[in-house]
Every structure is written in C-alpha cells, then in structure tokens.
C-alpha positions as CSV (number, residue, x, y, z in Angstrom):
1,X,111.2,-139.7,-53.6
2,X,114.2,-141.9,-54.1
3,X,113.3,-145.7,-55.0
4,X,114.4,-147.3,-51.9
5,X,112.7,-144.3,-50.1
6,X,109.2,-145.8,-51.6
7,X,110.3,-149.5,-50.4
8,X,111.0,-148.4,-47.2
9,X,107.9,-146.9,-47.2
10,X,106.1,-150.1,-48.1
11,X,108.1,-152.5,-46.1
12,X,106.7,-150.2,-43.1
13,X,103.1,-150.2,-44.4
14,X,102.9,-153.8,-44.7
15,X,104.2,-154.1,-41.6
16,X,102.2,-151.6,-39.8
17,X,99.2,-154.0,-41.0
18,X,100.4,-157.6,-39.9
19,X,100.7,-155.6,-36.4
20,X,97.2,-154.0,-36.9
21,X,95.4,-157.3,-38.1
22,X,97.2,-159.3,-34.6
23,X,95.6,-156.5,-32.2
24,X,92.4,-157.1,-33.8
25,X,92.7,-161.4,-33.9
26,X,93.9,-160.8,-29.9
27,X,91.1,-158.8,-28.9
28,X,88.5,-160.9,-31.0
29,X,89.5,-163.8,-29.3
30,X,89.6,-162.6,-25.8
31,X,86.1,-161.5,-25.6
32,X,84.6,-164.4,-27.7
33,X,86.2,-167.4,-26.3
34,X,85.6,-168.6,-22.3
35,X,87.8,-169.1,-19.9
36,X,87.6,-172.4,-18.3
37,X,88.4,-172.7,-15.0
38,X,87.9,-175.3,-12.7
39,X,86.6,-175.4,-8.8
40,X,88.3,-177.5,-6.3
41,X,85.7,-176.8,-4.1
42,X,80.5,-181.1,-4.7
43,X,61.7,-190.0,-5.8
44,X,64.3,-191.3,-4.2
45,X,65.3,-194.3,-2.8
46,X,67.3,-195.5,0.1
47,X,68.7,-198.6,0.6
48,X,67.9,-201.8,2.8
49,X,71.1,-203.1,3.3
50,X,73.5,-204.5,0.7
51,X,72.0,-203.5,-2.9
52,X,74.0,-205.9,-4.6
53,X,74.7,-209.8,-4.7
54,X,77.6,-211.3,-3.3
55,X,78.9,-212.2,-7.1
56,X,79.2,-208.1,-7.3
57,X,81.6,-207.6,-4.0
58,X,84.4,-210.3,-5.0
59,X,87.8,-210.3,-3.0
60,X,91.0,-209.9,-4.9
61,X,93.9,-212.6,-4.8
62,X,95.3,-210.1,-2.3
63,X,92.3,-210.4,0.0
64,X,91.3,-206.7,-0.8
65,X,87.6,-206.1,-2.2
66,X,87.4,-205.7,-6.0
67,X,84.8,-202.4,-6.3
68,X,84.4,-203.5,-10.5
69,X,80.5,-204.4,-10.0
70,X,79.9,-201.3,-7.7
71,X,82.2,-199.2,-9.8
72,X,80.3,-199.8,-12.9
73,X,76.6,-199.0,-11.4
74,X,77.9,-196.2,-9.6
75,X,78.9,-194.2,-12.3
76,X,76.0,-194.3,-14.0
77,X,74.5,-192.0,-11.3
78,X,77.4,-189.5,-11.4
79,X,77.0,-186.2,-14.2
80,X,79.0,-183.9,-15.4
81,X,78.3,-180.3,-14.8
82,X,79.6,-177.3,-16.7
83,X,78.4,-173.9,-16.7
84,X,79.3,-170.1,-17.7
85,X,79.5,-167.6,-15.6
86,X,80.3,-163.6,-15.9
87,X,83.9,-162.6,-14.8
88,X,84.9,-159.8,-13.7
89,X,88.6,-160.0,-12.3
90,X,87.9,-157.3,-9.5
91,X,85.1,-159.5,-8.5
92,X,86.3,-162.8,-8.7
93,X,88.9,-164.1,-6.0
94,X,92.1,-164.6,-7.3
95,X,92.7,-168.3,-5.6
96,X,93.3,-172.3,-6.9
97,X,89.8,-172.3,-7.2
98,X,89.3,-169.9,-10.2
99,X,92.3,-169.8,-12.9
100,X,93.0,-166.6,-14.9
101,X,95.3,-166.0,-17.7
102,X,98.1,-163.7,-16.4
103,X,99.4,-163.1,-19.7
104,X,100.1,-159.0,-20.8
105,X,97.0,-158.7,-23.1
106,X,94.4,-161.2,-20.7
107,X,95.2,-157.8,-18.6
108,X,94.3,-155.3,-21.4
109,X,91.5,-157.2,-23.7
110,X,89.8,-159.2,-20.0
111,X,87.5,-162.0,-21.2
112,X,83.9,-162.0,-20.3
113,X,83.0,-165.2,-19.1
114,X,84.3,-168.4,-17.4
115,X,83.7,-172.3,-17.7
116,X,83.4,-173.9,-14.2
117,X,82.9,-177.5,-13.6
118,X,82.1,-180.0,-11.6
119,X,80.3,-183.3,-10.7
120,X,76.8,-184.3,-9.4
121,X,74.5,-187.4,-8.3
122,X,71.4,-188.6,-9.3
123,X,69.0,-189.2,-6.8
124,X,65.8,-189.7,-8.9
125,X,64.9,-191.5,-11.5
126,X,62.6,-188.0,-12.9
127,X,66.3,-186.6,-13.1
128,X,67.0,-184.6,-9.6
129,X,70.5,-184.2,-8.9
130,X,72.6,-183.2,-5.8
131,X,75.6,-180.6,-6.1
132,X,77.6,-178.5,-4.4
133,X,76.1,-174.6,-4.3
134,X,79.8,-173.7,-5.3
135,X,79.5,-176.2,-8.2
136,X,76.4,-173.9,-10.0
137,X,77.0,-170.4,-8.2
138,X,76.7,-167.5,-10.1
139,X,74.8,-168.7,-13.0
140,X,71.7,-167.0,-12.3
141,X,72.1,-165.8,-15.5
142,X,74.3,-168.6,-17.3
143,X,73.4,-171.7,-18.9
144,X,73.7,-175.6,-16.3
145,X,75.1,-178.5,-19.0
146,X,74.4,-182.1,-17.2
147,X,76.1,-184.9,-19.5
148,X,75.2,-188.1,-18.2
149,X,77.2,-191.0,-18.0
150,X,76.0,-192.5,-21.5
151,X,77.0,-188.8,-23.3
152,X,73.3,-187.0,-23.5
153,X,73.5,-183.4,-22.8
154,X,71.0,-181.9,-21.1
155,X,70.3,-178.1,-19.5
156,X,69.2,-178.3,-15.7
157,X,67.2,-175.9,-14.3
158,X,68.6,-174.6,-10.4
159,X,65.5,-176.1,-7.2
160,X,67.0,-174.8,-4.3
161,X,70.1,-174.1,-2.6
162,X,71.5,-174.1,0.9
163,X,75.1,-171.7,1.3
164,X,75.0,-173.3,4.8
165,X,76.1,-176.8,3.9
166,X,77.5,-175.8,0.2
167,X,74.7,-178.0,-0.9
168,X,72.2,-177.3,-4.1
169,X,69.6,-179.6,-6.2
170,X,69.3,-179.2,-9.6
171,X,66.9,-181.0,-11.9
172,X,66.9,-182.1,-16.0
173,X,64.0,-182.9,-17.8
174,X,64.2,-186.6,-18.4
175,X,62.9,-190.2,-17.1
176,X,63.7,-193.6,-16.0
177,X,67.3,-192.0,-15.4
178,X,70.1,-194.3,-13.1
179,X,70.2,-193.8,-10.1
180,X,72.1,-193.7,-6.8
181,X,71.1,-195.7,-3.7
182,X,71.2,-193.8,-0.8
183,X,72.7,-194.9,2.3
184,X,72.4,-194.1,5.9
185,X,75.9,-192.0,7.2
186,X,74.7,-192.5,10.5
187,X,76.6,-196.3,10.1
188,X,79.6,-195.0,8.4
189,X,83.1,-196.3,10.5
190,X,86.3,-194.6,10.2
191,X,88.6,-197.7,8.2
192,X,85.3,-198.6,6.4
193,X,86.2,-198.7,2.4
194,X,84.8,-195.9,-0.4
195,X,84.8,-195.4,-3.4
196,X,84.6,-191.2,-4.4
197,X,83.3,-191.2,-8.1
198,X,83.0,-187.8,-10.0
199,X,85.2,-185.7,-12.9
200,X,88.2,-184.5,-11.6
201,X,90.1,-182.1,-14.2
202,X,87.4,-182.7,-17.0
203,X,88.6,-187.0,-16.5
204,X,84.9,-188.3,-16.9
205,X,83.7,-190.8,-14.7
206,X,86.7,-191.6,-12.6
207,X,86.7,-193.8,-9.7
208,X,89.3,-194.0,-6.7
209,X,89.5,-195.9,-4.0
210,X,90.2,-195.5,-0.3
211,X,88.9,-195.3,3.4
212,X,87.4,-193.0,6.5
213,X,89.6,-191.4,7.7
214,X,88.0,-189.6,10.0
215,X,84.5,-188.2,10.6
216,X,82.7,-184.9,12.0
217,X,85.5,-182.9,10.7
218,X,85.1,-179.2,10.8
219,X,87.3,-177.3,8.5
220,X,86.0,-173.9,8.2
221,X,85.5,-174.2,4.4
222,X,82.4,-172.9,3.9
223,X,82.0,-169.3,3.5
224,X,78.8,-169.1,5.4
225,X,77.9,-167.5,8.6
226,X,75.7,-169.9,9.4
227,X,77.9,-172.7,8.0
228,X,77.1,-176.3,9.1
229,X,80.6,-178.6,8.6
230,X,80.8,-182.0,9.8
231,X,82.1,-183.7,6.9
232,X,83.9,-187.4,6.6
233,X,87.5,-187.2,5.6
234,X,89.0,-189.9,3.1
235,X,91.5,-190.6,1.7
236,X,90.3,-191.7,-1.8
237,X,91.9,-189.0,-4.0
238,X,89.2,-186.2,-4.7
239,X,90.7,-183.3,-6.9
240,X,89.5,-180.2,-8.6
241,X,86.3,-181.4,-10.8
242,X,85.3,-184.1,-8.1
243,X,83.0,-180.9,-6.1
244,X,79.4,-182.9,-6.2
245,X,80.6,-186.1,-6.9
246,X,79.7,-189.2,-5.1
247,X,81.1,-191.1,-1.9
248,X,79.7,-194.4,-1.9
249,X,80.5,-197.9,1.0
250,X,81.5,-200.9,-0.4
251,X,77.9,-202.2,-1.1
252,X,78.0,-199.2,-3.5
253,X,75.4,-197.1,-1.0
254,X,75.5,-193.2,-1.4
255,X,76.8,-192.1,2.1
256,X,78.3,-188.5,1.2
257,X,78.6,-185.6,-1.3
258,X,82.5,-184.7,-2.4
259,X,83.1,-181.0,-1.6
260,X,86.9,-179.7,-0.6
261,X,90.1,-180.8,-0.3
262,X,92.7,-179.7,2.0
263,X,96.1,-179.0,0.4
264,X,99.1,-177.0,-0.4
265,X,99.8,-177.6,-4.1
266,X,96.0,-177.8,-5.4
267,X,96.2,-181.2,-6.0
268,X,94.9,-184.1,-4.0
269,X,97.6,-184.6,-0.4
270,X,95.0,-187.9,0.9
271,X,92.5,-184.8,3.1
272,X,89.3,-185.2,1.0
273,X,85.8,-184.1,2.6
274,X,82.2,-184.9,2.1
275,X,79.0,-184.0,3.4
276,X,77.3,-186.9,4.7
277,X,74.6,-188.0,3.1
278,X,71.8,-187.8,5.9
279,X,72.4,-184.2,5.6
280,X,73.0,-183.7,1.9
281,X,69.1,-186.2,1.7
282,X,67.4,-184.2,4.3
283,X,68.5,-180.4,2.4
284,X,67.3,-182.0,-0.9
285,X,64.3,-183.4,0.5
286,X,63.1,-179.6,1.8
287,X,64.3,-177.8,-1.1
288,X,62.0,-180.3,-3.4
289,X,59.0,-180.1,-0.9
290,X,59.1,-176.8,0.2
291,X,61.5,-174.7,-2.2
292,X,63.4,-173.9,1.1
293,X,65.4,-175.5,3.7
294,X,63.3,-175.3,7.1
295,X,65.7,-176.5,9.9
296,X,65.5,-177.0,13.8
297,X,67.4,-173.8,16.0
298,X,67.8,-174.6,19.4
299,X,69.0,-171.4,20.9
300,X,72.2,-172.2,22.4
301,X,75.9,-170.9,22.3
302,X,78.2,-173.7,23.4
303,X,82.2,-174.6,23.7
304,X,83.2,-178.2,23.8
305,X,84.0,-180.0,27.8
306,X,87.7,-179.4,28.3
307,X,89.7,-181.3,31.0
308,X,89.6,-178.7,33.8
309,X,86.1,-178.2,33.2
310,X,85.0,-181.9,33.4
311,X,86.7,-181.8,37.1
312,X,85.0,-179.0,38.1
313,X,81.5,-180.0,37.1
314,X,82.6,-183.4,38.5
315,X,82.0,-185.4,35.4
316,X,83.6,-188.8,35.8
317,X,84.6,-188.5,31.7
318,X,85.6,-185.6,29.4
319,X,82.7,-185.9,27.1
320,X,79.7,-183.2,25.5
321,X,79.7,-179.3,25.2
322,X,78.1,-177.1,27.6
323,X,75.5,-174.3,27.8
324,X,77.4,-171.1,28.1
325,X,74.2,-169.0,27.0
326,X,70.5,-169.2,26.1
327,X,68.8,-167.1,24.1
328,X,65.2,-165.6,25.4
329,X,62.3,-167.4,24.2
330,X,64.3,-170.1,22.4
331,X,63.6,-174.2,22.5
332,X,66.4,-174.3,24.9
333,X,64.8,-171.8,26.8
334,X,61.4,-173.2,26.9
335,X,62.6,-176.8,27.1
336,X,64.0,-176.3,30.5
337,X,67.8,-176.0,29.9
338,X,70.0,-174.0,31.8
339,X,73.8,-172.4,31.4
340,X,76.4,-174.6,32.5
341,X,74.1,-177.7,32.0
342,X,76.3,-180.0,28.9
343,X,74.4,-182.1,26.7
344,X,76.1,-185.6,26.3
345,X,73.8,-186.8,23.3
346,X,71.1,-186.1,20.7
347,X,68.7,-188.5,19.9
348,X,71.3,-191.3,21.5
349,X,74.2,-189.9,19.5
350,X,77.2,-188.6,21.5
351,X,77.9,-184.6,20.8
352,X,81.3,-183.8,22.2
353,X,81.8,-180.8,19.6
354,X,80.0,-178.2,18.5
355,X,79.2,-178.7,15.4
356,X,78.4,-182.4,16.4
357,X,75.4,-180.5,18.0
358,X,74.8,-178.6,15.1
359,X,74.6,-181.4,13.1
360,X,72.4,-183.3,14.8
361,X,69.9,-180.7,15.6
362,X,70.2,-179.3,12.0
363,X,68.8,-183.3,10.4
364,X,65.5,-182.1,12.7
365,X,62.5,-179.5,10.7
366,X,61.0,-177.4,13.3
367,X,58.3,-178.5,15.4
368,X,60.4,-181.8,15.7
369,X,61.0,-183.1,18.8
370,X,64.6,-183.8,20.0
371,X,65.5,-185.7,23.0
372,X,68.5,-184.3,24.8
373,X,70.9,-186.2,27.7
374,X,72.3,-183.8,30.1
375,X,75.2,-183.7,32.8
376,X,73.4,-181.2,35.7
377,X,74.6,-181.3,39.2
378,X,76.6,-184.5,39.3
379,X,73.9,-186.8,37.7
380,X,72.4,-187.4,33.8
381,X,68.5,-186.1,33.3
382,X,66.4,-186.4,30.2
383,X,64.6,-183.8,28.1
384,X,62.6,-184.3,25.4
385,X,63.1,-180.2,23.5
386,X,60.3,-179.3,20.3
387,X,62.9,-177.7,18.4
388,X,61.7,-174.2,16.9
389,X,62.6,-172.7,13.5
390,X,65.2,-170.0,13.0
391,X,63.6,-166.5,11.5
C-alpha cells in the first residue's frame, strides 16, 4: 500500500472515531439529563380584618398604595415547587404548556424525564401547602422539591387532590413555618387592588401588582368533566411558573390561588385567573380531614334567564338561571323544586350563571342545608334544600 494510501487510511479512521465518540456524548446526554419544562397552567388561620398596622399600607407621593410591608410578609408564604416527571412524547400534549426539544436527535435519542414547576402557599404553620393539581400531576412516581422563601429544600409528600377545581394540598415535614392569612373572597370587588406573588419562569419570589378585573369568570380551562370555574380575573401579570401562587388584597389577605392565563403568545396579555380562596380553603380543609373532597349535589341541569325568557315568566328583571330538569330522588327533587322554577340566590348571594350555582352549592358538604330564593309563578318563595352528596 502506497504511503499516502496508509494516511488516507488514518485520516478516515480518526475520523470515523471523533464521529463515533459524538453519537455516543449525544445519546448519553439525552437520556441522563431532564428536560425542564415549565406549566402555564396554581392549622390554618383566617383573618379578622386588616392583619397589618396602618405604618405597613403607606400611600405613595402619587396617592397609590405602596404594597412594600405586605410584599415582604407575603412572600414568605409563597414556595417553589419542582418536580420530575416521565415523558413520553406520544403521551404528553404537544402545547405552551410542556416545551420539547425539536432538534433532529431529541427525535432519535427522546429524553426520559421532564422538570415542571410551579408555585404554592403555605397555609400552616406544620408546613401544608395549596397547589394547583396541574402544578404536581404525574408524579406519582417522581420526587415534589418545596424551596421556601429563605432557600431550605424540602420533599413534600402529595394529601389530596381535586381535578375538579385544579386544586391539590401538599405537605413538608417542618414547623413554625410562615404563613399566609387567609381571606374571605366572598368580599372581593372588581377595582379592588392585588398583589399575585409566585415564580414565574424560575424568577423566585416575584410580586406584581394590579386589580379585579372581573369575577365568576368561567373559561373552560379545566380539563374535568365535572369542572368547577368561577375564577377572579386580574390583571396583575401572572405567567408560566406563577400556577399555585398567591393572590392576596391590599391588607395582604389570601383571597385566591393563581392558575391560568389567557393568551396568544404564552406570555402574560393582562387575563390572569385565580381560584378564589373560599373554594381553594374549603377543598383543602376536606382533603386534610377526610382524605377526600365531600361536596353538596343538588340535582339540577340549568341555563342562565335570557331576555325573552324573563318576559315570559313575567320577571320584572333579567336575573338567575332556571330549572330545565331534575333528577329522580335528588335534593332538588326532595326539596320541593320544580322545572321552570329559577333560583335568584344561594344563601343571599345572587346566581345569574351557572356555574355561579355551582359555586355556591359546591362551598356546602352534604347533609348541609342551603337556602334557595326562587322566581315561581310571578312571585319570590323560600326553600330551605339539605343538599345530598354526589356518588
């Protein structure tokens, strides 16, 4: 073999192992390393009133409220959560919630598992903590890091969940732990001012600021047959990371849990949702008790009072939703309500959507007792319904 023959020869063997040895580093780190992705989609003690002195909620030069004091105690409450999960790209939606390499060999040499994070609240000082169920799904199997506000590191251990309202409690092993104040939503204002506190793209502990924009909105995020939406909409920017985080008024009061945005570009458009806190305390109070959530049914399919509608039932204002159907042997049933009557409150709160009712009556544990205000043959009557449970 002629000399340059054999240096050919080597040139091409040398080569042949640089490409070998770059297989092997590319498949070696795709099915060691995670994938982190992030989801858009997040004793205890409530408070009296304001929970901090008037030296805490100062007024700017520009007459608006400085949130420094609240700011500051708030986020001691917030955690960070991140956990692993298996991936499987046939299984896993390809949407902004879960990010995926698209690169030639992601395709070839998929990797195994997935980094997911999100934020979550401290409601007890023994270290119970409220998410979102899409915050800590599909770790069954998968490790839950909490990292608190002062940079401990714990693992939590999953208490309950509820797909229904995308809620879930979690709990780490700790004491004398900061802790929110919760609220009552029931009071919340569209205008009033909030603060939404939680990690949005990994950014620990950030705060923004802004107001209600709306409430009782129903978005059809949840991906739950049973889903329960009636979330309050603000406008403080809530982003990818900020899924469990907190909602707090400007006395620094939990009133909600962060859980979706709306938008077109993934990033925050001012259409932020959160689960009022009523709800979010009541789920977290069952699943600590009992394990489970036990909620009120009432039996009833209902649409919402429409113009024409009101005119023919003679109702001197649009306002409730009406009976359409009971089921047999329901609390509706039982409690003396009949098709075409249209319930106008719930305990003394208006209903004048459906979930509105679903709402209300889903705050109630069977056995409770809800007292319903109905339009029936052009005047108002009274029932007083023990709601039943729903098998």
């Amino acid at each position: 073999m002629q000399l340059h023959q054999k240096i050919l020869t080597g040139v091409l063997l040398i080569l042949t192992g640089v490409m070998v040895g770059m297989l092997f580093m590319i498949y070696y780190a795709g099915i060691t390393s995670t994938e982190r992705t992030e989801l858009r989609i997040t004793e205890i003690q409530r408070g009296a009133g304001t929970p901090f002195g008037t030296d805490e909620f100062q007024v700017a030069p520009a007459g608006l409220p400085s949130f420094r004091g609240i700011a500051a105690t708030v986020n001691e409450s917030v955690v960070y959560i991140e956990t692993e999960v298996p991936v499987n790209r046939r299984q896993v939606p390809d949407d902004g919630n879960h990010d995926f390499d698209d690169s030639t060999w992601d395709r070839f040499f998929p990797r195994r598992r997935a980094s997911t994070i999100g934020s979550g609240v401290l409601v007890s000082a023994d270290g119970y903590i409220i998410t979102n169920n899409h915050v800590i799904a599909g770790t069954d199997e998968g490790p839950i890091r909490v990292t608190l506000h002062d940079k401990r590191v714990f693992n939590a251990k999953v208490i309950g969940r509820d797909p229904s309202t995308d809620l879930a409690t979690i709990k780490i092993d700790s004491h004398n732990l900061p802790h929110a104040v919760i609220g009552n939503s029931d009071y919340v204002e569209v205008g009033d001012w909030v603060l939404a506190v939680g990690n949005p793209f990994r950014l620990r502990s950030t705060v923004t600021a802004g107001i209600v924009s709306a409430l009782g909105r129903n978005v059809d995020i949840i991906a739950d047959q049973m889903r329960i939406e009636s979330f309050i909409q603000t406008d403080a920017a809530i982003n990818r990371g900020n899924s469990g985080g907190a909602l707090v008024n400007q006395f620094g009061e939990l009133i909600g849990i962060n859980t979706a945005i709306a938008t077109e570009n993934g990033g925050n458009q001012g259409y932020g949702f959160a689960i009022p806190i009523n709800m979010a305390f009541k789920i977290t109070q069952d699943l600590i008790e009992y394990g489970e959530v036990r909620r009120g049914f009432l039996g009833v399919n209902i649409v919402s009072v429409s113009q024409e509608r009101a005119n023919q039932l003679g109702m001197p204002r649009i306002e409730g939703v009406e009976i359409v159907n009971i089921l047999r042997n329901s609390s509706a049933e039982t409690g003396g309500l009949r098709n075409n009557d249209v319930i106008l409150s719930v305990d003394g709160f208006n209903v004048n959507e459906a979930n509105h009712l679903q709402e209300r009556v889903a705050l109630r544990r069977p056995g409770d007792e809800v007292t319903l205000e109905i339009w029936r043959n052009g005047r108002v009557m009274q029932f007083d319904v023990p709601l039943s449970g729903l098998n």
